[in-house]
Each structure stands twice: as C-alpha cells, then as structure tokens.
N, C-alpha and C positions, 0 to 999 in steps of 0.2 A: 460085662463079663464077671465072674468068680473073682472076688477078694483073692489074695494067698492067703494057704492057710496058717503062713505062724503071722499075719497082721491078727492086732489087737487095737481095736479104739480105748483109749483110754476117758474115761469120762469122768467129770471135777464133782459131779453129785450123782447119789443113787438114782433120781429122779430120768436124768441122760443115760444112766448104763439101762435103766429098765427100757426107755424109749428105744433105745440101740438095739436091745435084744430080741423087742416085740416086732423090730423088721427083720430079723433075723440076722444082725449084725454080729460078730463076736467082741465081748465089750467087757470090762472091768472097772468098778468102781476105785477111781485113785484120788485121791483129797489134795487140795491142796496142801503141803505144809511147811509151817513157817517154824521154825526153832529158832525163838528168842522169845524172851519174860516180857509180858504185859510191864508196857510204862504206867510207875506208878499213877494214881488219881487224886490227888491232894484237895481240890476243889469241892464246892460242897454244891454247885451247879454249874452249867456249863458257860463260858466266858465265852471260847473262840469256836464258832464252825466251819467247816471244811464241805467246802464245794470243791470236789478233787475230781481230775483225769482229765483226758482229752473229751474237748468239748464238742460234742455233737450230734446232732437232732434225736438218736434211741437214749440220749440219756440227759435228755430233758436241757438241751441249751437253747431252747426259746425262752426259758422261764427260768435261769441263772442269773440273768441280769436283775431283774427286777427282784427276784426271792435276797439276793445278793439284798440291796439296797433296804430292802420291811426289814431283813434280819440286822442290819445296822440301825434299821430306825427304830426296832425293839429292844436295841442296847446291848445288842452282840456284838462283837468282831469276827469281821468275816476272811477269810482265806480261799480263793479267788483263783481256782490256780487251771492250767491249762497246760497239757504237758506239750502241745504242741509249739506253745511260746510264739503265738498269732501276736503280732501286735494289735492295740488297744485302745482308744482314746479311754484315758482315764482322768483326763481335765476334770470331767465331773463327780467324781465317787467322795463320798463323803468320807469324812475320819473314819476308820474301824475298818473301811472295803482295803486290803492289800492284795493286788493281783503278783501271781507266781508265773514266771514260765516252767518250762523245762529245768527240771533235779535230775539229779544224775542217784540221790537216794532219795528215792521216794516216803519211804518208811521216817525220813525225818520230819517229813509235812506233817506226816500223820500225827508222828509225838505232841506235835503243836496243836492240835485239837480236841477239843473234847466231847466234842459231836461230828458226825458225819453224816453228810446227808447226799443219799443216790436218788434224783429226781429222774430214775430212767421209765422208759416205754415199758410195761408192766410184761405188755405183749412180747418183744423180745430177750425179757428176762428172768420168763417164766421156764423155761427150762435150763438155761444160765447163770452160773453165779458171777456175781461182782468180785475180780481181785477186791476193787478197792475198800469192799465192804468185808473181805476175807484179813487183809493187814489190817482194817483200824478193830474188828473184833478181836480179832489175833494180838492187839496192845490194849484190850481191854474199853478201847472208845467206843460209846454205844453210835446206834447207826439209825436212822430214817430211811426205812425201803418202803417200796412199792407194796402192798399187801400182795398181791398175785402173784409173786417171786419165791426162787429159791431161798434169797438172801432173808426173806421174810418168814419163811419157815425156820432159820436157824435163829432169825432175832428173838422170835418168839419161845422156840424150846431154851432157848437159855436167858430170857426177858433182857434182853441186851438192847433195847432202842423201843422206837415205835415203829408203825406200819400203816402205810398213807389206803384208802381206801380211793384215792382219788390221786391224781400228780399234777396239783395246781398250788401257784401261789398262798393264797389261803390255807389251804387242806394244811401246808407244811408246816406254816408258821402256826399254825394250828401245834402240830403233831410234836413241834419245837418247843410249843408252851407245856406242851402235857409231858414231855423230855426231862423239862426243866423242875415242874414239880417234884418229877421222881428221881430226877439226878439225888444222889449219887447209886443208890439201888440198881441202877441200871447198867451203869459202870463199875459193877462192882463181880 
C-alpha cells in the first residue's frame, strides 16, 4: 500500500536520503547531532584504542579478539568493550587488553581513547553511518573505517583517521601504524 502522506523517512546521511528518494520514498536529510566540545588531545600519538559497541559478526567480531591482542603486542592499550556485557574468559589477555561491558555513558569510553577503530562489513556500512564513529569524531578522536563506508567519506573530507581498504588483522595494524605517524594532525 501507499505510505501516508505526512510520513517522512528521516535519513542520518545524504547518501540514504538520495537512495530513499530514487525509490520514490519521501525522505529528508537529518544529521546526527551531538552538542558538546571536542575532548581536548594533549597526546602527541595515540596510547589507547577503542574497539567500541556491541559486538557482532557486520562489525567485524571475528577479528576483535585477535586485532585486540597485535594492538597490545604493538604497545597500545586496548579498550575492549561490549555493550552487551557477554561474559568473557579473560584469564588470558595480556596487560593493556581491559574489557568493558555495558556504560550507561557511552561518550565516556570514548574520552578515554585516542583512536577508534570500526572493523565493520564494508557491505553493510556502505549506506550507514556508524554512531560510534559519529561521537568519537564528534570529540575530536580520529577513527579507522572501512574505505567503502559512509563513515569513510567523512573521515576523509575532514582527514580525521584512516580508511582500511581491506577489514583484516593486518590491513588495520597497518592503518594504526600510519594513524600513529600522523597523529596528532589527525586529531586535530
């Protein structure tokens, strides 16, 4: 059947209001927005990163654990976090892995990072943006997305992080060394 006509899809990038429209959807572009000041960046590279959200298979939780583990054995501290608060054997995690469950403020995890990193399905994030990569840009923490994403188009118009051309262990610690060179620039 027929929509009503005062329904409006509201869409979080131009990219989904144009897709919306071209079915003949009625559709408005609405941003997310966050009012509050970027946490300052005092660091002159990044120390701690942020594996943030609920963890599951379109945002890369095969390869958490182990990205988790290279980025502490490359001398980061990692932040671990899960908002579903799954329990975890963590007998094994080396110093620097700290697993999170469930915050009740999210935006505090965030302050505590200085990188973020979205290891999601390119495929379903290519017309979606990441909250999570919307607050840690939103406080000024640069971000690792997917190259084929929305989130990747804004990291780049405002050179706030890198952008994986691939979503593997490797490619990232990769994309974290080349992060690290350019921190602070990135985060700034």
């Amino acid at each position: 059947g027929a929509l009503p006509p005062q329904l409006t899809l509201h869409a979080t990038t131009p990219r989904v209001e144009a897709a919306f429209r071209a079915r003949g959807l009625p559709a408005t572009f609405m941003p997310h927005i966050l009012d509050l000041p970027p946490a300052p960046r005092l660091r002159s590279a990044p120390v701690t990163v942020g594996l943030l959200g609920e963890q599951r298979r379109e945002k890369g939780d095969g390869i958490v654990e182990p990205l988790a583990k290279a980025l502490v054995a490359a001398g980061f501290r990692v932040l671990l976090h899960d908002s579903l608060g799954r329990p975890t054997d963590a007998s094994t995690d080396p110093p620097g892995l700290e697993r999170v469950g469930f915050v009740a403020d999210f935006g505090s995890l965030v302050d505590r990072c200085d990188l973020v990193i979205t290891p999601y399905d390119p495929a379903r994030y290519r017309w979606r943006m990441s909250g999570i990569a919307i607050d840690a840009l939103a406080r000024a923490v640069p971000c690792i997305v997917p190259a084929d994403s929305h989130a990747a188009d804004v990291v780049r118009r405002f050179d706030a992080g890198e952008t994986l051309a691939e979503v593997s262990v490797p490619a990232i610690v990769a994309a974290v060394a080349t992060a690290r060179q350019r921190y602070p620039a990135c985060a700034d």
